[in-house]
C-alpha positions in Angstrom: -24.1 65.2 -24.0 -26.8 63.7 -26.0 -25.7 60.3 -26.1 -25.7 60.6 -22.3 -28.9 61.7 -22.3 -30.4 58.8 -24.3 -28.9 56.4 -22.2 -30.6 57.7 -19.4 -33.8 57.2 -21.4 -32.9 53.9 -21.7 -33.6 53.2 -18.3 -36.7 54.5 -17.8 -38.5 53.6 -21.0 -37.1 49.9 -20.4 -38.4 49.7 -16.7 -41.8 50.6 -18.2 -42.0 48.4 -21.2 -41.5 44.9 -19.4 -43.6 43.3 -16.9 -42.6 43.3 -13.1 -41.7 39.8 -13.0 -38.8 40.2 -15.5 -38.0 43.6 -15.5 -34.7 43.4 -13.4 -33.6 40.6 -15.8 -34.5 43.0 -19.2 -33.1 46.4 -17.7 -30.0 44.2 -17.8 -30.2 42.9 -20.5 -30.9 46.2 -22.4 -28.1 47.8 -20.5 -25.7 45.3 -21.8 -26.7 46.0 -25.0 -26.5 49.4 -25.2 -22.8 49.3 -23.6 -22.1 46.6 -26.2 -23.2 49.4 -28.4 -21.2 51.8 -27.1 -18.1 49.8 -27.9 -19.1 49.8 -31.0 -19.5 53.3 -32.1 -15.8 54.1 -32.6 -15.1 51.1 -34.7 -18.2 52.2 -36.9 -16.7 55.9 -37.4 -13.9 53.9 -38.7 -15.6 53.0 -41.9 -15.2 56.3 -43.3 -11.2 55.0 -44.1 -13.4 52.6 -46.9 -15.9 54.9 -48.0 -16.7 58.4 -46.5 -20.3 58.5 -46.0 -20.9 54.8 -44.4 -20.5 55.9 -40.6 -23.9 57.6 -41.8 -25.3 54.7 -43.5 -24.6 52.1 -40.4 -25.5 54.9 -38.1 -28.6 56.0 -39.6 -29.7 52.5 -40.8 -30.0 50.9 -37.4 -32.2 54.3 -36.5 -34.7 53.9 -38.9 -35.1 49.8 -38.8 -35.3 50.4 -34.5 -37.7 53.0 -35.4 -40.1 50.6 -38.1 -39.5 47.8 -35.3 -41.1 49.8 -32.6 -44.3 50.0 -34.7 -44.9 46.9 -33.8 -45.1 47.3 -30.0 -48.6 47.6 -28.9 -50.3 50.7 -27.5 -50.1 51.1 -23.9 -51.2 54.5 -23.6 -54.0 54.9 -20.6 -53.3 51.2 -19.6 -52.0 49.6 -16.3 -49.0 48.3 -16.6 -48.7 44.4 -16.2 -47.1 42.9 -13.8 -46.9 39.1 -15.2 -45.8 37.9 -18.3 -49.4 36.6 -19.0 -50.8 40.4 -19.0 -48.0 41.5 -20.6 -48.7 39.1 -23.6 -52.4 39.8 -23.1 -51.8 43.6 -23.7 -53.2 44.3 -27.5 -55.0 41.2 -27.7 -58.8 41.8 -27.8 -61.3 39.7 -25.6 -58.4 37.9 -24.0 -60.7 36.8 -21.1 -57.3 38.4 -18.9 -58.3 41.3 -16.2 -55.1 43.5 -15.5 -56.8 44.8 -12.4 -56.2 41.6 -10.8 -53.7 41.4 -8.4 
């Protein structure tokens, strides 16, 4: 039930992080991914046959390295959303000289 839940995150955090220009193109990207994922997780429960707690280690190791990576997204909080790839690149840049309330 959780997993199912997550995956429905999925979609709705990844239609907001990417610009509108490329956003059909990354949702299915990121879907693909995540199924990919999803293939994968049975094979990685596997691992315990080699050493009992490494279905933790894999498990819990891509969490925390997804979690340090997403530091490095800029904040967006209170921000229009961009709708070209040249706001989106723009967004945590300061005096970029780029109005996102152009249209």
């Amino acid at each position: 039930m959780g997993a199912s839940a997550v995956f429905s995150v999925i979609f709705i955090y990844t239609s907001e992080l990417f610009p509108t220009c490329v956003r059909n193109s990354s949702m299915g990207l990121c879907s693909t991914v995540a199924r990919i994922g999803a293939m994968l997780a049975p094979s990685i429960s596997s691992l315990d046959s080699m050493l009992p707690m490494l279905p933790f280690l894999v498990m819990g190791g891509a969490s925390i390295i997804a979690g340090c990576i997403s530091f490095a997204l800029p904040e967006t909080r209170g921000t229009k959303l961009p709708e070209t790839l040249e706001q989106a690149e723009a967004i945590g840049k300061e005096n970029t000289g780029v109005d996102l309330e152009k249209k």
